[in-house]
Residue, then its C-alpha position, 0 to 999 in steps of 0.5 A: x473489504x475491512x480486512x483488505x484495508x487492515x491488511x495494507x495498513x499493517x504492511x504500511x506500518x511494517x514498511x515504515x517501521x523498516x525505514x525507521x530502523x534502516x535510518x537509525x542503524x545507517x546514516x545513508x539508506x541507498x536509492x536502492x533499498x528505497x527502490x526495492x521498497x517502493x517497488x515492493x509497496x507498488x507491486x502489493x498495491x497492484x496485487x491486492x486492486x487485481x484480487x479485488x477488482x470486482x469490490x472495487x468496481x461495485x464500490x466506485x459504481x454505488x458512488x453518487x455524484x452530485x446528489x443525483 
């Protein structure tokens, strides 16, 4: 589950690093490379819940909620 989790913020940082570096050669990034972008992080986001879904599922299961 660590690895999971280092994974995505490695790619968060890599993915910052990319607007950094779109911002500081152009002045105005498109919508669309903004678009791509999001839409890359979200399709990660949707893959990386999907090949661990029965993690996720055990982990928000073992939650306690009000002490009980």
């Amino acid at each position: 589950m660590a690895d999971l989790f280092r994974s995505l913020y490695t790619f968060a940082l890599i993915a910052g690093d990319r607007v950094k570096a779109v911002k500081d050669e152009e002045r105005g990034a498109s919508a669309v490379e903004y678009a791509l972008l999001v839409g890359l992080i979200a399709a990660a986001v949707g893959a990386a819940v999907t090949v661990f879904r029965p993690m996720l599922i055990g982990l928000f299961q073992n939650i306690n909620v009000n002490g009980q």
